[in-house]
C-alpha positions in Angstrom: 2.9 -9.8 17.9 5.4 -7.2 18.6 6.5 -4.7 16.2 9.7 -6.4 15.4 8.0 -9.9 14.4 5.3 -7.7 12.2 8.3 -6.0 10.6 9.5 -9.8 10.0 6.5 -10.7 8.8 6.1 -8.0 6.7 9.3 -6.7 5.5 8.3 -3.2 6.1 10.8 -1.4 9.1 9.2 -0.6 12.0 10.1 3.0 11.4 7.4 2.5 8.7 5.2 0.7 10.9 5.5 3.7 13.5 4.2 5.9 10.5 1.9 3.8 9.7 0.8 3.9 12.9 0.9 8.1 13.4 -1.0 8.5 10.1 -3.9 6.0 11.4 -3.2 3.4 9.1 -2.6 0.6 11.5 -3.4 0.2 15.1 -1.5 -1.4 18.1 -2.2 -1.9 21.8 0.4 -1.3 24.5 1.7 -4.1 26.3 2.2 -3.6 30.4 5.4 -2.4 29.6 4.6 0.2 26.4 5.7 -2.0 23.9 2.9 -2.7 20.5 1.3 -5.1 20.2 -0.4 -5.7 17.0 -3.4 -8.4 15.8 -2.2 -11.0 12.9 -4.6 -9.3 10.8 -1.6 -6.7 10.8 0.5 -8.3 8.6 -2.0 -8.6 5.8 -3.5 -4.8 6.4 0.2 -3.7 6.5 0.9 -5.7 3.2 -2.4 -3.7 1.2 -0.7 -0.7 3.1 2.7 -0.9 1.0 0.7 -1.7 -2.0 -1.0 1.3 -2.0 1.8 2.9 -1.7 3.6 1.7 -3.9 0.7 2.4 -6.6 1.3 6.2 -5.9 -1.1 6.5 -3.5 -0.4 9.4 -0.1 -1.2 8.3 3.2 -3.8 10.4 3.5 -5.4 8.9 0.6 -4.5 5.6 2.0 -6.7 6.6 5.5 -9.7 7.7 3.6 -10.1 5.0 1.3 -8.5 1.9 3.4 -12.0 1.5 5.2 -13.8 0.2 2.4 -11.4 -1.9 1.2 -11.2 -3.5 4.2 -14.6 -3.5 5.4 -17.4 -3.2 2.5 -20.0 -2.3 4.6 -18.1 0.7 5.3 -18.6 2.0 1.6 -20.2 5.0 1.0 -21.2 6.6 -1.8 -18.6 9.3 -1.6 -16.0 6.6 -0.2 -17.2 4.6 -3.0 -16.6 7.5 -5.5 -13.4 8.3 -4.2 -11.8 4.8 -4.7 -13.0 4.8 -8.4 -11.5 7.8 -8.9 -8.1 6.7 -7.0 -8.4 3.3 -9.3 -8.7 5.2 -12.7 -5.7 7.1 -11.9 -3.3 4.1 -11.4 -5.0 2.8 -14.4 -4.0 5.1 -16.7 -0.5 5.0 -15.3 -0.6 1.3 -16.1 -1.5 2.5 -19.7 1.5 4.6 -19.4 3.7 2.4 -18.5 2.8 -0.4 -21.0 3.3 2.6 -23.5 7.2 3.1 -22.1 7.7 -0.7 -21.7 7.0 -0.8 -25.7 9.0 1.9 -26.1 12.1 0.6 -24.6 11.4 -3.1 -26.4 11.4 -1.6 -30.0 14.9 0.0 -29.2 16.2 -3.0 -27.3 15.2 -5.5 -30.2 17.6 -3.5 -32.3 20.5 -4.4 -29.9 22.5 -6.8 -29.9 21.7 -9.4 -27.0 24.9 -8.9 -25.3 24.5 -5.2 -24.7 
């Protein structure tokens, strides 16, 4: 598929995909005529590509631990290490947040409902 059906597919622009792309996240071939040319596994890699970033995660971190989460047998032990480490952290932003969503429930259950 070409980049414009993977941005389709994925909603992600292909300005993004072309990042994606220059920071190794993703890969394309080049058609006769230079245009990419991307697998259908793209769409799903590119879909575990926006979640990690949207969990916080830097594309950098994103290219060193994307391999074993695609691909177990990849897994080393410092791989392996790294992605525990990368999964505690957005844990205890999940503990965070639950703490702020509480937060802003106690002082919207004193509101009125039409506020």
């Amino acid at each position: 598929m070409r980049i414009g059906q993977l941005s389709e597919a994925t909603g992600a622009s292909p300005r993004s995909l072309r990042y994606y792309e220059e920071q190794h996240l993703l890969v394309s071939t080049r058609s006769s005529s230079g245009q990419r040319i991307y697998t259908d596994e793209a769409v799903e890699r590119v879909a575990l590509i926006r979640d990690l970033f949207q969990a916080g995660l830097c594309s950098s971190t994103i290219a060193d631990i994307l391999p074993c989460m695609t691909d177990t047998a990849s897994q080393t032990p410092i791989l392996r290490a790294r992605l525990i480490s990368e999964r505690a952290i957005i844990s205890d932003q999940i503990e965070a947040m639950g703490k702020t969503l509480k937060a802003m429930d106690s002082v919207l259950g004193n509101l009125p409902l039409d506020a």
